[in-house]
TORGU-260458 format. One record per residue: residue number from 1; residue in three letters; x, y, z of N, C-alpha, C in turn. Coordinates in Angstrom, 3 decimals, m for minus. Layout:
TORGU-260458
+------+------+----------+----------+----------+----------+----------+----------+----------+----------+----------+
| resi | resn |      n.x |      n.y |      n.z |     ca.x |     ca.y |     ca.z |      c.x |      c.y |      c.z |
+------+------+----------+----------+----------+----------+----------+----------+----------+----------+----------+
|  NUM |  ALA |        X |        Y |        Z |        X |        Y |        Z |        X |        Y |        Z |
...
+------+------+----------+----------+----------+----------+----------+----------+----------+----------+----------+
//
This chain:
TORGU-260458
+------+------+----------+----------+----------+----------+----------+----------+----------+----------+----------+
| resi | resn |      n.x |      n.y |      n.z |     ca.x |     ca.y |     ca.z |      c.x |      c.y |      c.z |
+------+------+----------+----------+----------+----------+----------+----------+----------+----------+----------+
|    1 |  UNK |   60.162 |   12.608 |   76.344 |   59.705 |   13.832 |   76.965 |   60.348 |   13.987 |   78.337 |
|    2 |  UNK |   61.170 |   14.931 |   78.716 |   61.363 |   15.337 |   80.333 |   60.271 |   15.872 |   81.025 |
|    3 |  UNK |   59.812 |   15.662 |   81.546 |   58.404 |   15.743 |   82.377 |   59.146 |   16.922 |   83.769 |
|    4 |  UNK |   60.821 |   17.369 |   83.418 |   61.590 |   18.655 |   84.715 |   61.044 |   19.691 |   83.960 |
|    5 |  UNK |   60.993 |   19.523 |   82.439 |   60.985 |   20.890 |   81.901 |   59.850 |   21.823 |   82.450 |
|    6 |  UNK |   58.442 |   20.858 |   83.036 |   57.512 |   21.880 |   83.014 |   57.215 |   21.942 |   84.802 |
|    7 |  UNK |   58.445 |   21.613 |   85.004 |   58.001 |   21.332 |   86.846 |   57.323 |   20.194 |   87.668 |
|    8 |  UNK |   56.880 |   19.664 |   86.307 |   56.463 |   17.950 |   86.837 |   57.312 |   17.646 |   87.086 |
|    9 |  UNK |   57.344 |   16.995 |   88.423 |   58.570 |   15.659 |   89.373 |   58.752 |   14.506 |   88.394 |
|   10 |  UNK |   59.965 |   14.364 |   88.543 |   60.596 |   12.997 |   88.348 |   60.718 |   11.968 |   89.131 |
|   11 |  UNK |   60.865 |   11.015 |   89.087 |   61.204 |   10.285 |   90.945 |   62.902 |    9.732 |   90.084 |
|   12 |  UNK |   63.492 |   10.387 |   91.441 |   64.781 |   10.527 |   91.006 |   64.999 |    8.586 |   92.172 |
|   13 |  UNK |   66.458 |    8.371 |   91.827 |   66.684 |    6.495 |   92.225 |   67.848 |    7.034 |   93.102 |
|   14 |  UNK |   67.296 |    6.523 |   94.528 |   68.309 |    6.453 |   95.789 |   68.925 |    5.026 |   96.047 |
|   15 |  UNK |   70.075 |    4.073 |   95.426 |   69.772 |    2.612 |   95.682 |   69.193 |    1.849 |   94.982 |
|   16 |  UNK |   68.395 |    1.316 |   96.024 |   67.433 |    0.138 |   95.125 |   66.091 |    0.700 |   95.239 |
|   17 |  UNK |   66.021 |    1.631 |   95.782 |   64.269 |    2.514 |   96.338 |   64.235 |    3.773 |   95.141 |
|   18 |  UNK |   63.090 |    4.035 |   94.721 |   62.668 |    4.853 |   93.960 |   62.106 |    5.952 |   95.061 |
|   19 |  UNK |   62.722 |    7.227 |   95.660 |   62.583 |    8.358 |   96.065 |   62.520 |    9.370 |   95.566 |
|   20 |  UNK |   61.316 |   10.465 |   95.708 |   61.371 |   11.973 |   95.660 |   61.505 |   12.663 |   96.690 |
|   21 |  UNK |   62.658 |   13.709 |   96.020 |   63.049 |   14.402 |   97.244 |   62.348 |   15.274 |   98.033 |
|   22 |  UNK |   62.874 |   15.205 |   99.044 |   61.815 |   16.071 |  100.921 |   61.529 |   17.142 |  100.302 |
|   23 |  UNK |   60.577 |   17.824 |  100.273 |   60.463 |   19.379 |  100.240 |   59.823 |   19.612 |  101.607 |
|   24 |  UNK |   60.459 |   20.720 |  102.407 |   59.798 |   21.173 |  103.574 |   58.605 |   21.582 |  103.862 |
|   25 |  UNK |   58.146 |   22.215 |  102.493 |   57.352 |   23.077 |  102.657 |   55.972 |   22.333 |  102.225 |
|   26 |  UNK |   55.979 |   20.721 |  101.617 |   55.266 |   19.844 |  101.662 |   53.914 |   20.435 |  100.453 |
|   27 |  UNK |   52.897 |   19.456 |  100.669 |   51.799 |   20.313 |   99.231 |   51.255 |   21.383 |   99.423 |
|   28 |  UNK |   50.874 |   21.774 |   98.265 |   50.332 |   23.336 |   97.982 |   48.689 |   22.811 |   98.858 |
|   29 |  UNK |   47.777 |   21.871 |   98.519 |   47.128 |   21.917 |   99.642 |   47.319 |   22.348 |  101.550 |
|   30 |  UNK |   48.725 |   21.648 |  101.550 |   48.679 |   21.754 |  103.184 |   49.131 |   23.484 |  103.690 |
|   31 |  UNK |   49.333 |   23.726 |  102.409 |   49.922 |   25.374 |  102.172 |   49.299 |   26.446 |  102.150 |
|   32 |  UNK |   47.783 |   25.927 |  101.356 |   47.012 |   26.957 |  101.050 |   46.266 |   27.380 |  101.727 |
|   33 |  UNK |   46.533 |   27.420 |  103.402 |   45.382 |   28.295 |  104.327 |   46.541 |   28.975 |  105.023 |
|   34 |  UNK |   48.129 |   29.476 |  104.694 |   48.710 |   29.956 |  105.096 |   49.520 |   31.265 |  103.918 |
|   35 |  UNK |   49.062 |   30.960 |  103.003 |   49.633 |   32.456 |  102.081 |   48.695 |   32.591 |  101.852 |
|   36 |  UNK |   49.225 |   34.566 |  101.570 |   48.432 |   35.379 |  101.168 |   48.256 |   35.442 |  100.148 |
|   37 |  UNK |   47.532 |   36.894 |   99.614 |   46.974 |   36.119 |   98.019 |   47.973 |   36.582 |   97.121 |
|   38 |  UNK |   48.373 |   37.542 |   97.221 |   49.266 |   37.306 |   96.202 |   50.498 |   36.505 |   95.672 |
|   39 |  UNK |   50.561 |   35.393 |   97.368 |   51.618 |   34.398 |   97.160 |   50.532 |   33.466 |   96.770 |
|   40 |  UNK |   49.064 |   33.487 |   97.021 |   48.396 |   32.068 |   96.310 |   48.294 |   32.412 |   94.599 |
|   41 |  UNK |   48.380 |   33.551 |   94.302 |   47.847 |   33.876 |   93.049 |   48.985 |   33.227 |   92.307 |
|   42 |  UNK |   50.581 |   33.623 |   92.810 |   51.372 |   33.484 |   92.035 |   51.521 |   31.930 |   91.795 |
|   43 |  UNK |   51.652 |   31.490 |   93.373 |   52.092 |   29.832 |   92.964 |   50.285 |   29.053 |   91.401 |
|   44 |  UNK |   49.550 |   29.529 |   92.144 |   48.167 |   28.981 |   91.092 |   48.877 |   29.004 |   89.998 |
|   45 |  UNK |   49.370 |   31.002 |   88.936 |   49.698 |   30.871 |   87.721 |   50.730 |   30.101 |   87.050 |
|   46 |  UNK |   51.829 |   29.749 |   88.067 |   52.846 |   29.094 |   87.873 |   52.046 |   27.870 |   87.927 |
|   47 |  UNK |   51.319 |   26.859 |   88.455 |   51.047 |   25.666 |   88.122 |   50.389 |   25.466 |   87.156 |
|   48 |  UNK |   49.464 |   26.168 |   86.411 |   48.483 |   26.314 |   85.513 |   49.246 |   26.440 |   84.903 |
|   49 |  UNK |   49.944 |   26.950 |   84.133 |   50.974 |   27.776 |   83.330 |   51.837 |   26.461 |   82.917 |
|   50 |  UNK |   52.417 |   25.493 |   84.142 |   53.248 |   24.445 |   83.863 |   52.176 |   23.447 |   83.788 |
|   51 |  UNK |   51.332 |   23.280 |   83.931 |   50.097 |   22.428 |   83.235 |   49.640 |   22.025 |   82.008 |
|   52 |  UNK |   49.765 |   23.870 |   81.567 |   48.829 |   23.886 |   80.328 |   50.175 |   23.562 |   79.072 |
|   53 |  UNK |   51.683 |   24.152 |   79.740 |   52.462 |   23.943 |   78.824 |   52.783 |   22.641 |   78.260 |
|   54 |  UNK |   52.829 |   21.894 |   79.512 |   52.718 |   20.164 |   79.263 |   51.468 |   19.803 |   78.207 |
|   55 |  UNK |   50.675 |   20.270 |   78.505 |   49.249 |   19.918 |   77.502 |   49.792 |   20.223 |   76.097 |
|   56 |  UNK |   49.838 |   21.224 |   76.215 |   49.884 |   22.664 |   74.762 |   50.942 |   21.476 |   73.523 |
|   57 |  UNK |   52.447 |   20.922 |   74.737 |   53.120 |   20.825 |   73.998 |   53.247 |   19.131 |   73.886 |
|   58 |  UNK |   52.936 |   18.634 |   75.253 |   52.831 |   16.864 |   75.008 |   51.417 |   16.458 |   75.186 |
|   59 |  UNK |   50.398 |   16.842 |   75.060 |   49.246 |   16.115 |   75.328 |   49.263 |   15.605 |   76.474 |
|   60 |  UNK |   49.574 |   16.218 |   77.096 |   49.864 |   15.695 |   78.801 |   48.813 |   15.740 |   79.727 |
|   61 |  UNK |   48.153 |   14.744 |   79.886 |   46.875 |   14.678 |   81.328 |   47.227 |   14.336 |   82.827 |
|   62 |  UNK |   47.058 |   14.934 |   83.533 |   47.830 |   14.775 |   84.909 |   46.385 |   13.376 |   85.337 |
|   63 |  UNK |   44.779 |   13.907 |   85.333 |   44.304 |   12.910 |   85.846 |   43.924 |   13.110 |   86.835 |
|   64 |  UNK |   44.148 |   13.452 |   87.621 |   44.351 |   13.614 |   89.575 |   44.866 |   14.956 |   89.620 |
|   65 |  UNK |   44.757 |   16.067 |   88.967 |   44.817 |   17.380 |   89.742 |   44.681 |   18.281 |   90.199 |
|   66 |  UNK |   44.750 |   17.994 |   91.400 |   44.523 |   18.345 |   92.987 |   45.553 |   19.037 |   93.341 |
|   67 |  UNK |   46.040 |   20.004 |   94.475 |   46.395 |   20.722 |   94.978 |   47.202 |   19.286 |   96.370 |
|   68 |  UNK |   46.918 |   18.554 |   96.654 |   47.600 |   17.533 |   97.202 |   48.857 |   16.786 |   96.069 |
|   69 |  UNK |   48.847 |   17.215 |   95.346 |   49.295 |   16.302 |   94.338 |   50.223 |   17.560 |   93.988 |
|   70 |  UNK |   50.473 |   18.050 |   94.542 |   51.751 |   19.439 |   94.039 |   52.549 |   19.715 |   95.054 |
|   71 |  UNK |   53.514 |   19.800 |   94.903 |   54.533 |   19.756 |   96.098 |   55.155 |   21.312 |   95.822 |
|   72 |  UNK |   55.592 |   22.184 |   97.249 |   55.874 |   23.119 |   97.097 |   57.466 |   23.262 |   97.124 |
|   73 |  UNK |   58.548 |   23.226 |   96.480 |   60.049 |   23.247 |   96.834 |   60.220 |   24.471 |   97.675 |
|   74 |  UNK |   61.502 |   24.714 |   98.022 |   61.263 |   25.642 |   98.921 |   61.380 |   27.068 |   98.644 |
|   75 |  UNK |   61.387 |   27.340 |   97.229 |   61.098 |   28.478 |   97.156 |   59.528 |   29.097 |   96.659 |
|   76 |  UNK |   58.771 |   27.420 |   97.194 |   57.518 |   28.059 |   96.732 |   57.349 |   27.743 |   95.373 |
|   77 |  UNK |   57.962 |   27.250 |   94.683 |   57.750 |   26.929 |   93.345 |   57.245 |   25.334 |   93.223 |
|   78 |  UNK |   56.204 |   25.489 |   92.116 |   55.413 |   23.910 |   92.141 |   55.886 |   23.116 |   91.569 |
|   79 |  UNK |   55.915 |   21.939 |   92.203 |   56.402 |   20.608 |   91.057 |   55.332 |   19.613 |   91.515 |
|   80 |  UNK |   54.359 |   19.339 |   90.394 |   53.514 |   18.660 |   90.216 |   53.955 |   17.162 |   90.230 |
|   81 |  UNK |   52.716 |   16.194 |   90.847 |   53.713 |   14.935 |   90.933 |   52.202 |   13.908 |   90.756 |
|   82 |  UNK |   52.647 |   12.832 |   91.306 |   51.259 |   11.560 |   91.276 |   51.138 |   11.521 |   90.356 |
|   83 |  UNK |   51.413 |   10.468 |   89.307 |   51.461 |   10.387 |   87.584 |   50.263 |    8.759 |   87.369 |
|   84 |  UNK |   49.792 |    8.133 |   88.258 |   49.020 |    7.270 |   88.398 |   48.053 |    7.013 |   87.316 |
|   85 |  UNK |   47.191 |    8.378 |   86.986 |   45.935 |    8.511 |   86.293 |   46.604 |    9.207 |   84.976 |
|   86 |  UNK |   47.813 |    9.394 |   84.813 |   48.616 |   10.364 |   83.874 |   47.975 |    9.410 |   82.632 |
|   87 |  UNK |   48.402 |   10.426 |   81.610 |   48.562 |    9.839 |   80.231 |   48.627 |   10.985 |   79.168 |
|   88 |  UNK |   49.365 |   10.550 |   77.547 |   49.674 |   11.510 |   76.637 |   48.560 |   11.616 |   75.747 |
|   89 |  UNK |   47.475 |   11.619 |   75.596 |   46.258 |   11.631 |   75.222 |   45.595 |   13.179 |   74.470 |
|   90 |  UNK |   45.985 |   13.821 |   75.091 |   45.426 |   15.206 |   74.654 |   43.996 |   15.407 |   74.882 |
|   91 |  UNK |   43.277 |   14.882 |   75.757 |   41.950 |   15.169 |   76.067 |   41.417 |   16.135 |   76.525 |
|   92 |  UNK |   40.790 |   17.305 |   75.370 |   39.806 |   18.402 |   75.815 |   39.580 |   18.598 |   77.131 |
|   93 |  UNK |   38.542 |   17.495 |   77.194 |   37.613 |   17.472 |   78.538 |   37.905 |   16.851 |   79.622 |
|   94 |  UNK |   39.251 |   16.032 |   79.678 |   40.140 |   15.857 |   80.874 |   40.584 |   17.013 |   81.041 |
|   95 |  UNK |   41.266 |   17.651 |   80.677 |   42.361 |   19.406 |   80.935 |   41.751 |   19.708 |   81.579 |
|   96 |  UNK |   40.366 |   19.785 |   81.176 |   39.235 |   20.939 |   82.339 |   38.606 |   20.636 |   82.949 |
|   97 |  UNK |   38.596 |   19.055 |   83.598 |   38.165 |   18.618 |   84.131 |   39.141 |   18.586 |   85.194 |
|   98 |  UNK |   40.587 |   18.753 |   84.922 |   40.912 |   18.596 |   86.086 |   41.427 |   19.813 |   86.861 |
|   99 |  UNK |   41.451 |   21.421 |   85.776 |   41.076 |   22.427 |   86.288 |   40.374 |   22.752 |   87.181 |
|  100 |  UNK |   38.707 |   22.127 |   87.032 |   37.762 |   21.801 |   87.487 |   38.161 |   21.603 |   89.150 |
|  101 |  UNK |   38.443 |   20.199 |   89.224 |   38.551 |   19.798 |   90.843 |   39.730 |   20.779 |   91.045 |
|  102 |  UNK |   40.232 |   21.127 |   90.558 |   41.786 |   22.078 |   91.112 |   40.821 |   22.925 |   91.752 |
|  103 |  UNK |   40.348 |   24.056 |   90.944 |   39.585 |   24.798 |   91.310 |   38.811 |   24.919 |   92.395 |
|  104 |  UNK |   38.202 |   23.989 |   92.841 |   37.149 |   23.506 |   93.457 |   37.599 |   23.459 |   94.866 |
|  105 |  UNK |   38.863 |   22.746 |   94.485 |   39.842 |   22.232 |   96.127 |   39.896 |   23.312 |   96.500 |
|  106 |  UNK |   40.634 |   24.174 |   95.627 |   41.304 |   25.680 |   96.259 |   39.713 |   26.259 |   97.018 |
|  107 |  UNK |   38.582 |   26.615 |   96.399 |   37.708 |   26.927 |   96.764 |   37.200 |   26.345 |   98.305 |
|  108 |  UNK |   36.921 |   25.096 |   98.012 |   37.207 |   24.047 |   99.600 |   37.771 |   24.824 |  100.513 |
|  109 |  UNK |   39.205 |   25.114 |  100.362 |   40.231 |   25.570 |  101.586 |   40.218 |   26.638 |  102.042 |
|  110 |  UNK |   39.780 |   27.731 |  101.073 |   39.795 |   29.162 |  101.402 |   38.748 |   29.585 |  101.416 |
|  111 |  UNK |   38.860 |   31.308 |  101.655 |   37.227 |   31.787 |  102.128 |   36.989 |   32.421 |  100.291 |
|  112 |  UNK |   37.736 |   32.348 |   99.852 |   36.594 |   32.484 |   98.247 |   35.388 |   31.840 |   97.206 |
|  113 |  UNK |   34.803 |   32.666 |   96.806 |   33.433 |   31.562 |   96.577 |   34.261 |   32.100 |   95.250 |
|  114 |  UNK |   34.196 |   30.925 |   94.366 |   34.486 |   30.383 |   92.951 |   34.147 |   29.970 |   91.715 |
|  115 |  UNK |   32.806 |   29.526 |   92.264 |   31.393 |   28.931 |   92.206 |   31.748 |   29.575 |   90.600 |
|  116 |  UNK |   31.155 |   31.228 |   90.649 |   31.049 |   31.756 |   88.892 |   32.396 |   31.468 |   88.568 |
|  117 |  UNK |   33.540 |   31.994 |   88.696 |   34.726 |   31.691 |   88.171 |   34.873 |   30.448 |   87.452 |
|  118 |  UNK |   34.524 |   29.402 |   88.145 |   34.679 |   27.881 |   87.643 |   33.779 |   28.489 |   86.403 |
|  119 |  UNK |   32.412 |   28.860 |   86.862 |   31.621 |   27.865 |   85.625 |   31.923 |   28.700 |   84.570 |
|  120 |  UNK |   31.998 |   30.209 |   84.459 |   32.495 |   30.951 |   83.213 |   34.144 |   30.293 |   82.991 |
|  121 |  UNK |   34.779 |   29.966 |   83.798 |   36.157 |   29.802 |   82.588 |   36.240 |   28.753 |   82.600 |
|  122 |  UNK |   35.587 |   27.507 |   83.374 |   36.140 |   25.928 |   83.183 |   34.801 |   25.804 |   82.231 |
|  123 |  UNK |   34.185 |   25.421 |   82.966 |   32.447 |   24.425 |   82.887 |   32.195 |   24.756 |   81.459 |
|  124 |  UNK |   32.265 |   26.090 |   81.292 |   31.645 |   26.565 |   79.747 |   32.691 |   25.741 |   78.451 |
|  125 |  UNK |   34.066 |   25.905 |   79.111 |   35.107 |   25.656 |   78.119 |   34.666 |   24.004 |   77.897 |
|  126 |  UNK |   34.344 |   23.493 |   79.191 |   34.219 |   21.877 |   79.005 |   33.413 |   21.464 |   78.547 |
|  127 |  UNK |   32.081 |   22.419 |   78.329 |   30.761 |   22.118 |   78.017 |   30.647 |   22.322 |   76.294 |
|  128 |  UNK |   31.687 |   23.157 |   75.704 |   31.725 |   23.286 |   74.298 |   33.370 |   22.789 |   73.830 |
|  129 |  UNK |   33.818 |   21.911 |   74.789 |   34.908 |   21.419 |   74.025 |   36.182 |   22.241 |   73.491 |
|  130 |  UNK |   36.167 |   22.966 |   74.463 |   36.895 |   23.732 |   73.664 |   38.299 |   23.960 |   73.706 |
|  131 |  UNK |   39.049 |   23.691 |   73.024 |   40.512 |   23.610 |   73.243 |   41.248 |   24.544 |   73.823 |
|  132 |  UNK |   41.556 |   24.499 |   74.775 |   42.853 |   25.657 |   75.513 |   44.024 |   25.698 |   74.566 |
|  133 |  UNK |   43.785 |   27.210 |   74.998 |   44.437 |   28.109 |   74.413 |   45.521 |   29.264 |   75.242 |
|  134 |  UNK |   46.425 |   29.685 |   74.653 |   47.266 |   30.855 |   75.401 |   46.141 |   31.899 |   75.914 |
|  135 |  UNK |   45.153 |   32.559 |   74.895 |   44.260 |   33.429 |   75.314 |   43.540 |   33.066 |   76.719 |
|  136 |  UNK |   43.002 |   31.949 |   75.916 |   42.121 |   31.243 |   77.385 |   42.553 |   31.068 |   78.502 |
|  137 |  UNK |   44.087 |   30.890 |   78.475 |   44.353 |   30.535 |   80.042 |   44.908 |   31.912 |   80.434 |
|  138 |  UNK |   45.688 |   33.039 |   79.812 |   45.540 |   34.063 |   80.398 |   44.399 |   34.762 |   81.090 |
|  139 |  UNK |   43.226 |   34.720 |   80.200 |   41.694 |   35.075 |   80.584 |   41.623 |   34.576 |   82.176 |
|  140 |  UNK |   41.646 |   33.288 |   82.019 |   41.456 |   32.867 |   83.221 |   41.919 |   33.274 |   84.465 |
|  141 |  UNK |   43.396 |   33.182 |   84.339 |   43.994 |   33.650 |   85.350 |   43.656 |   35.173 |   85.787 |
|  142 |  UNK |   44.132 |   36.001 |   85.039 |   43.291 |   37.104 |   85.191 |   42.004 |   37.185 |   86.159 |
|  143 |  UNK |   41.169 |   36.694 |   85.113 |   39.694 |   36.510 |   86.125 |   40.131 |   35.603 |   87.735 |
|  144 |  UNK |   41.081 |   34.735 |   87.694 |   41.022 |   34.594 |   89.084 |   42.092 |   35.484 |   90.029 |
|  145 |  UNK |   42.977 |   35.848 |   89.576 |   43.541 |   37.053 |   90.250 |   42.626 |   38.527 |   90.788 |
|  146 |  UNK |   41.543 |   38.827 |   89.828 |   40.333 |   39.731 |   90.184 |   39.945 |   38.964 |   91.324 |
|  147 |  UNK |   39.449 |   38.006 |   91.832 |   38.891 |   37.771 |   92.727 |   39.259 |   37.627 |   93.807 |
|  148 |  UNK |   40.977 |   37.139 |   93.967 |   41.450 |   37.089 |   95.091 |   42.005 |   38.547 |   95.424 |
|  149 |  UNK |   42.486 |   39.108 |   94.397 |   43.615 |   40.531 |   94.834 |   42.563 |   41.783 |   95.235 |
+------+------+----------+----------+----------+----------+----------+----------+----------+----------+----------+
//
């Protein structure tokens, strides 16, 4: 599996040291009390989007994702990284669990309350197991673009 295709980092080999490269613009946490919303909306769908595709297509669990754990390149585009808690598993209720704290962080940092958002598109999905889907994660996004735009 290439783990570039979906914007997940690689750790590319400088030498004898295992390095990823500088991005200036550093994580989407340290980022997210400085764009507006329609630059937060976009980078969100683009990570979700390269999330769910990893899921959809490798059973891919990030584990740890957080908004610290995403690095912004410099055009603003996400490359997800910290593979620690990773694994190819395909777990339901990991996916949305880690929607979940995503969610949550973003909520943390900014002045939006999220609170319903989470629990209608995560909590419910996690609470009946329910497999993500193309529908579902459009839904979602959607519903969180209503709230910020």
């Amino acid at each position: 599996m290439d783990l570039i295709n979906y914007n997940i980092t690689n750790i590319g080999q400088n030498g004898d040291n295992n390095i990823m490269q500088y991005y200036s613009n550093g994580s989407f946490e340290n980022k997210l009390l400085t764009l507006n919303f329609n630059e937060l909306f976009t980078i969100v769908k683009n990570i979700i989007n390269n999330y769910f595709n990893a899921f959809l297509q490798d059973n891919f669990i990030h584990g740890d994702f957080e908004p610290k754990n995403i690095m912004l390149n410099n055009n603003n585009e996400p490359l997800i990284f910290y593979f620690e808690n990773s694994n190819f598993n395909g777990d339901i209720m990991s996916f949305w669990r880690d929607l979940d704290r995503f969610f949550y962080i973003i909520e943390r940092y900014s002045k939006f309350n999220l609170d319903n958002f989470i629990r209608e598109n995560i909590t419910m999905n996690m609470a009946f197991n329910k497999k993500p889907t193309e529908d579902i994660i459009v839904l979602l996004l959607n519903n969180f673009q209503n709230i910020i735009i």
